[in-house]
N, C-alpha and C positions, 0 to 999 in steps of 0.2 A: 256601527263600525263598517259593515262592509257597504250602508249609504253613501257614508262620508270618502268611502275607497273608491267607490265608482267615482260619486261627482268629482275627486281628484284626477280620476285618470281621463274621465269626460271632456275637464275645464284646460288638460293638459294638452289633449288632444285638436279641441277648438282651438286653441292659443297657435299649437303648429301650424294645423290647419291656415289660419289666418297670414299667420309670416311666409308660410309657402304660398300664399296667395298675392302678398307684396316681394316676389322673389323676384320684379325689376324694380327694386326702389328707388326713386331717383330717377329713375331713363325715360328720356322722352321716347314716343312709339317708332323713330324713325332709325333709334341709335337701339332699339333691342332688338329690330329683324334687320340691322346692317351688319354685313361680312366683314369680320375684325383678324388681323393676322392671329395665327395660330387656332381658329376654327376647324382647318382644313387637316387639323392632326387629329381630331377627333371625326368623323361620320359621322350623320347619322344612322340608326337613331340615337338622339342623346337628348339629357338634359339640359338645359341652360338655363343659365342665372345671369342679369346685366342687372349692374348698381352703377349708379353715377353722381356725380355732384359739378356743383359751378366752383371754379378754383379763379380768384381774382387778381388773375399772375397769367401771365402767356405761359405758352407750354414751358419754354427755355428754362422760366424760372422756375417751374414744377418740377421739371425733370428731373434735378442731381437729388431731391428729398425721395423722388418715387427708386433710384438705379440704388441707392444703398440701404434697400431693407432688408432686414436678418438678424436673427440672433448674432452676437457682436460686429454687427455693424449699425447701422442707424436705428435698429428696432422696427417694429412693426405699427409704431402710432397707430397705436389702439387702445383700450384699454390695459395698461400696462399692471397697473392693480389687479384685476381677473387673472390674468396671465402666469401673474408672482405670485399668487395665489395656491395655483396648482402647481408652483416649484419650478417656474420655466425662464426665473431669472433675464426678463424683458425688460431693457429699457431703450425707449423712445428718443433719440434726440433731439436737441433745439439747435443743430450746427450738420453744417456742408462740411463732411469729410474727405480730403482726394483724393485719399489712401481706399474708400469707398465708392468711388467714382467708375470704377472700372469691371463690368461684367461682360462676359461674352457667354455662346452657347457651350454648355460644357461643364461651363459654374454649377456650384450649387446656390441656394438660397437656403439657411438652414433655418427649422423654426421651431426646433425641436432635439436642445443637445445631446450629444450620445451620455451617457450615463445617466439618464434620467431614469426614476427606478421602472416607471410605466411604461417603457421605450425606450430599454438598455441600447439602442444601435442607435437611437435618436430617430429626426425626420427632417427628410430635407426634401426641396425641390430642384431636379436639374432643370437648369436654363436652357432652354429651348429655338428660341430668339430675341435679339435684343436690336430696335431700331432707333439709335439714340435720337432722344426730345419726340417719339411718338409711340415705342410699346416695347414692353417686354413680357413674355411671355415665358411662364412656366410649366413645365410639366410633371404627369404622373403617370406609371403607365407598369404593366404586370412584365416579369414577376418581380422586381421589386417594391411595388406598389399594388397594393387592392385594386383601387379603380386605375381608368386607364381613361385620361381628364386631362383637360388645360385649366389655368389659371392665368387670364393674362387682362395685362391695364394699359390702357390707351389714352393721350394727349388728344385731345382735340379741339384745333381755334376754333374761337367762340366771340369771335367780334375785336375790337381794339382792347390790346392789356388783357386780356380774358381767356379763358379754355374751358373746356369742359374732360373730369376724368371719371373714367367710362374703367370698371370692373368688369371680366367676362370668365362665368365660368361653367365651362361644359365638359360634361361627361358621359359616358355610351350608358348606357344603362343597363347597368347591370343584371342578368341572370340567373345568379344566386339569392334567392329568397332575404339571407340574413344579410347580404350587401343592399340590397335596394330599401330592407327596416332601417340599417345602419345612417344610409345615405340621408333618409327622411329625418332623423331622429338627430342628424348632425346639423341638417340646414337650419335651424334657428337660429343656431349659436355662431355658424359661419354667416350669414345673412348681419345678424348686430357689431358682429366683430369687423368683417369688410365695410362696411357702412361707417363704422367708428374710425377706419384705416386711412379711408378717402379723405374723410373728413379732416383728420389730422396729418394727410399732406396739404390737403389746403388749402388750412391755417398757417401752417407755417410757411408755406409759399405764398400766401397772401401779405402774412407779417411783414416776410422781408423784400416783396413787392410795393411795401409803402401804400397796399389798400387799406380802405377806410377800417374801423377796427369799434367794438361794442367798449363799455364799460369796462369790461372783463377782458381786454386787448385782445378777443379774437374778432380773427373778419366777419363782419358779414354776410351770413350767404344767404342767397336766394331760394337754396331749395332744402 
């Protein structure tokens, strides 16, 4: 019994371990030590996390999928099962809303409704900056947030018809012993879920880019 507890908490360990070791996935070396807006709100010292992917659409057409996500608005394309799972009533769209189109600094981004039982106040992100067709950037920051981090995604041309979107996520690191456990223990699952997020902007900015498409109508990608 307590063999089979160890190697569980061992093979749990190694598994994190390994995904904090792919915490730029996706990013070429040139696009995870470049200076992306909203770095400059966090110092160091902090952590950072860069994910990226090839999107087979210029930015223009990336952009109105990446400026409306949030719980009721376009969703977070992501895993959207996981999400409903734990009662967070997420769904993903497959359409350009205009009514969605419109964030400034100030907004929130919510991803997390208030009445949820786990997080009666809910959670959200205030918007920070927003550079239409090249970044938006959210934040988090004490005392109404634990960490004090950016979260922001970046447009960037990538040859004729193409871009590349670039996830950036940094935070001071934390001080408090059970924040920095927290922080580690959370990265695997923020690590697959941003990866899945990217990924399902796009797709759908590829789809409706008229790029090439698999069997299964998703684009494409390279990486």
């Amino acid at each position: 019994m307590i063999r089979a507890l160890l190697t569980g908490i061992g093979t749990a360990a190694l598994a994190t371990q390994v995904l904090h070791a792919t915490r730029d996935w996706g990013a070429m070396p040139d696009e995870v030590t470049r200076v992306l807006p909203g770095d400059e709100l966090v110092p160091g010292p902090a952590e950072q996390t860069t994910l990226a992917v090839d999107v087979d659409a210029p930015a223009e057409a990336a952009w109105p999928w990446l400026v409306q996500i949030g719980k009721d608005r376009g969703g977070m394309y992501s895993y959207d099962w996981l999400e409903n799972l734990v009662g967070l009533d997420i769904h993903s769209t497959d359409e350009i809303r205009e009514e969605w189109q419109h964030l400034a600094a100030g907004d929130r981004v919510v991803v997390v409704p208030p009445g949820y039982s786990p997080m009666p106040d809910g959670y959200s992100f205030p918007v920070a900056q927003v550079l239409p067709g090249r970044a938006l950037v959210l934040r988090q920051a004490p005392p109404e947030h634990p960490w004090n981090s950016v979260w922001s995604f970046h447009l960037v041309p990538a040859g004729a018809g193409r871009c590349r979107l670039i996830s950036r996520s940094r935070t001071e690191r934390p001080r408090q012993p059970g924040l920095r456990i927290a922080t580690r223990l959370m990265e695997p699952v923020t690590l697959v879920m941003t990866r899945r997020m990217l990924r399902g902007i796009a797709e759908r900015a590829g789809r409706r880019a008229g790029a090439p498409v698999s069997e299964a109508g998703v684009p494409i990608e390279n990486r």
